[in-house]
C-alpha positions as CSV (number, residue, x, y, z in Angstrom):
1,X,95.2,102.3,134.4
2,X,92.7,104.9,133.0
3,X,89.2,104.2,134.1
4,X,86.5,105.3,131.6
5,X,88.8,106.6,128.8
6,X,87.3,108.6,126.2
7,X,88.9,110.2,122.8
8,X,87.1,112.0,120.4
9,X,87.9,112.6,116.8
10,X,87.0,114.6,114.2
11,X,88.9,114.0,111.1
12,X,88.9,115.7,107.9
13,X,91.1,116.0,104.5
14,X,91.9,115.2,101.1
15,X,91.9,111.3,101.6
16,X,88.5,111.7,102.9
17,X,87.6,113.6,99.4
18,X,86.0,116.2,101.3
19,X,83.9,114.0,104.0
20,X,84.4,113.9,107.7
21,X,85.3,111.2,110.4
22,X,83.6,112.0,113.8
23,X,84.6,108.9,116.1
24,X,84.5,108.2,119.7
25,X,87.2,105.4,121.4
26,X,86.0,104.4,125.3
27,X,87.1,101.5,127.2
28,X,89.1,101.2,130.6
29,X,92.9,101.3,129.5
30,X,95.8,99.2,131.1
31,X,99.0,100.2,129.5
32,X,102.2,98.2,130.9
33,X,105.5,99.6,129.9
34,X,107.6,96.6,131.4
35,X,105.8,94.3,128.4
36,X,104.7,97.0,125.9
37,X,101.6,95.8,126.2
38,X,98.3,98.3,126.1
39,X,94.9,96.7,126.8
40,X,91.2,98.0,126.4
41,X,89.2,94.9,127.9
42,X,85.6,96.9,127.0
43,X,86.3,98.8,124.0
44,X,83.8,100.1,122.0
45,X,84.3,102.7,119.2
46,X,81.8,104.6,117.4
47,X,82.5,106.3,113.6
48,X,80.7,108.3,111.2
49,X,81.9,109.3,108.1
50,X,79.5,112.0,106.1
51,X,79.8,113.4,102.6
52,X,83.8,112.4,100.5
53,X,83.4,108.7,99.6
54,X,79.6,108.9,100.7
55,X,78.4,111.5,99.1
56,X,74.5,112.2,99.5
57,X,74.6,109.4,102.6
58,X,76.5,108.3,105.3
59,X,78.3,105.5,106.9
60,X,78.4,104.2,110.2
61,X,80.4,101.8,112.5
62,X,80.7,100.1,115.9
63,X,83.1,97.9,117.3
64,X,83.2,96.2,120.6
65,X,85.5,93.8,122.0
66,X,88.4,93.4,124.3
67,X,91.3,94.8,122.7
68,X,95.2,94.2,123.7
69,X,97.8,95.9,121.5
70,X,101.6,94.4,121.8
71,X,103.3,97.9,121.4
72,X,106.7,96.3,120.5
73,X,105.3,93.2,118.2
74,X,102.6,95.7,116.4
75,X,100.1,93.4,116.9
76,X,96.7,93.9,117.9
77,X,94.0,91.4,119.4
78,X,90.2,91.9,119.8
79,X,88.8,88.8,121.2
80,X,84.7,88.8,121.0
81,X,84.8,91.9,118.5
82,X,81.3,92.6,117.5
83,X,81.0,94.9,114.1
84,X,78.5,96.9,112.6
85,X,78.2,99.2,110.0
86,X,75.9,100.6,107.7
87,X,76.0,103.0,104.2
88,X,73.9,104.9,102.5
89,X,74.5,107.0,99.2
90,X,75.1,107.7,95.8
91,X,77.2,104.6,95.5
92,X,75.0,102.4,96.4
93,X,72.6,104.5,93.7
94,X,70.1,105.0,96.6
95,X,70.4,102.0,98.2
96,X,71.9,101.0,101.4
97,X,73.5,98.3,103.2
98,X,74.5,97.3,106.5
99,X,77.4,94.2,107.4
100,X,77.4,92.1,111.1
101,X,81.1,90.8,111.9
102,X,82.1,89.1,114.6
103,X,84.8,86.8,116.0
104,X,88.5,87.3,117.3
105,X,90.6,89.1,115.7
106,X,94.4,89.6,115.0
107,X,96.2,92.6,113.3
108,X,99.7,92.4,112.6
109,X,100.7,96.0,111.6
110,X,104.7,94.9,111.3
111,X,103.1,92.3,108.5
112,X,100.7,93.8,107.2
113,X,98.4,90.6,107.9
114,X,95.0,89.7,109.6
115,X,94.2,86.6,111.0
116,X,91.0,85.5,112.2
117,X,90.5,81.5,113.3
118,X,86.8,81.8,113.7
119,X,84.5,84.7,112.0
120,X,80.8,85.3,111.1
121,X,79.8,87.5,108.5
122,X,75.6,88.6,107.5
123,X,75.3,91.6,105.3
124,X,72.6,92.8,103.6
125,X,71.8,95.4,100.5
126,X,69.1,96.8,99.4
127,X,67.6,98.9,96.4
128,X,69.9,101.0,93.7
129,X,72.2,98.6,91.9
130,X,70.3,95.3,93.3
131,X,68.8,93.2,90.5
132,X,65.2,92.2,92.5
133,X,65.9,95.1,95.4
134,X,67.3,93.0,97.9
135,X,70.6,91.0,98.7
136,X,71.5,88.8,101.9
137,X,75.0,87.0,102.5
138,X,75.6,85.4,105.6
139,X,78.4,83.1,106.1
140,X,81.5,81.9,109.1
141,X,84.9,80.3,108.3
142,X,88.4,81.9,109.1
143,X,90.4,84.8,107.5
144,X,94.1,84.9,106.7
145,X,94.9,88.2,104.5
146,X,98.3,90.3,103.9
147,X,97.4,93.3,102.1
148,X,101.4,94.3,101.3
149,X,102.2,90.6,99.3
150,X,98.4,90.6,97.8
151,X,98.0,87.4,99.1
152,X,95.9,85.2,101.5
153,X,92.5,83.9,101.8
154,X,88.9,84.0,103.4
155,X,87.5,80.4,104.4
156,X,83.6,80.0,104.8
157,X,82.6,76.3,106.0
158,X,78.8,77.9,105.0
159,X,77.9,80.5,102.7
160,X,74.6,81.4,101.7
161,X,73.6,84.2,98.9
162,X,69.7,85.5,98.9
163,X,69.6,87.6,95.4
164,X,66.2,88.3,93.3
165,X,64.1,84.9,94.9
166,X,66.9,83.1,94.2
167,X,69.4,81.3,97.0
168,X,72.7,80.1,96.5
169,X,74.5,77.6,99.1
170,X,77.8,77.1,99.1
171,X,80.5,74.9,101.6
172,X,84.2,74.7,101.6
173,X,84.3,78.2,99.9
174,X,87.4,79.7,99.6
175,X,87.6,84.2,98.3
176,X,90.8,85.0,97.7
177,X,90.3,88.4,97.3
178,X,93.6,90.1,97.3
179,X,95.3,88.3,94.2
180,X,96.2,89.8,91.1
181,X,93.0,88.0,90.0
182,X,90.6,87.8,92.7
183,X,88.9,83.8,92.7
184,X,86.5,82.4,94.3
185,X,85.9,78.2,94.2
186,X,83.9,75.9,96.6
187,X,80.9,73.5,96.4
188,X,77.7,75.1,95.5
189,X,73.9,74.4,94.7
């Protein structure tokens, strides 16, 4: 056990296209090498990425949760993750926008798959390419995705769109974002 971990990073390169990664990982850390099995029950990790792929702005994110990564299954868990982040700069055109996640997560590195039974999602953008300055999305469902077979699909039971006065509501709405052509479908009014 490692009370009060704490790693700092300050990553910089060509995938970065020229920007900079400072983050900051803290939690207590178990790690059991009879079960493989590394655990963070209060992580919380801070990153900032400046300039590269936000050029002119910024981007920030936290995540909280309890993490608990099976070293030999490649498969990590973060039960009550809480997300934020927030961007700013020329892509958005000088806009900005911020996105809330939260829920329990599972990442299967070995699959290449995320899994998520229960998720809530609110994000907001506002100014530069927004027709009437402002849009709001908020939504919860489940996620199943596999980025390496392009496949899988995000499940809202609610969705609702706020874009230039007017509002969209949607149920059983199913993005399948990953697909060779991304679809939506669902009921909507």
């Amino acid at each position: 056990t490692i009370a009060g971990m704490k790693i700092v990073s300050n990553v910089n390169g060509k995938p970065l296209a020229g920007g900079t990664i400072q983050a900051l990982l803290t939690g207590d850390t178990k790690l059991n090498l009879a079960t493989q099995k590394l655990s963070i029950p209060n992580l919380a990790l801070d990153a900032k990425l400046a300039g590269g792929h936000v050029k002119g702005g910024a981007a920030n994110a936290k995540v909280n949760g309890n993490a608990q990564f099976d070293l030999g299954k490649q498969v990590l868990l973060i039960n009550g993750m809480k997300a934020v982040a927030d961007a700013s700069g020329e892509l958005f055109q000088g806009g900005k926008a911020n996105t809330n996640i939260a829920g329990d997560i599972q990442l299967d590195l070995a699959r290449s798959q995320v899994k998520s039974p229960r998720i809530t999602l609110n994000s907001q953008v506002e100014g530069g390419l927004v027709p009437g300055g402002k849009l709001t999305q908020s939504g919860s469902g489940n996620l199943d995705l596999n980025w390496a077979k392009n496949q899988g699909a995000v499940n809202l039971s609610d969705l609702m769109v706020q874009l230039a006065g007017m509002e969209i509501k949607g149920s059983k709405v199913q993005l399948q974002p990953l697909g060779a052509k991304p679809a939506i479908s669902g009921q909507f009014q």
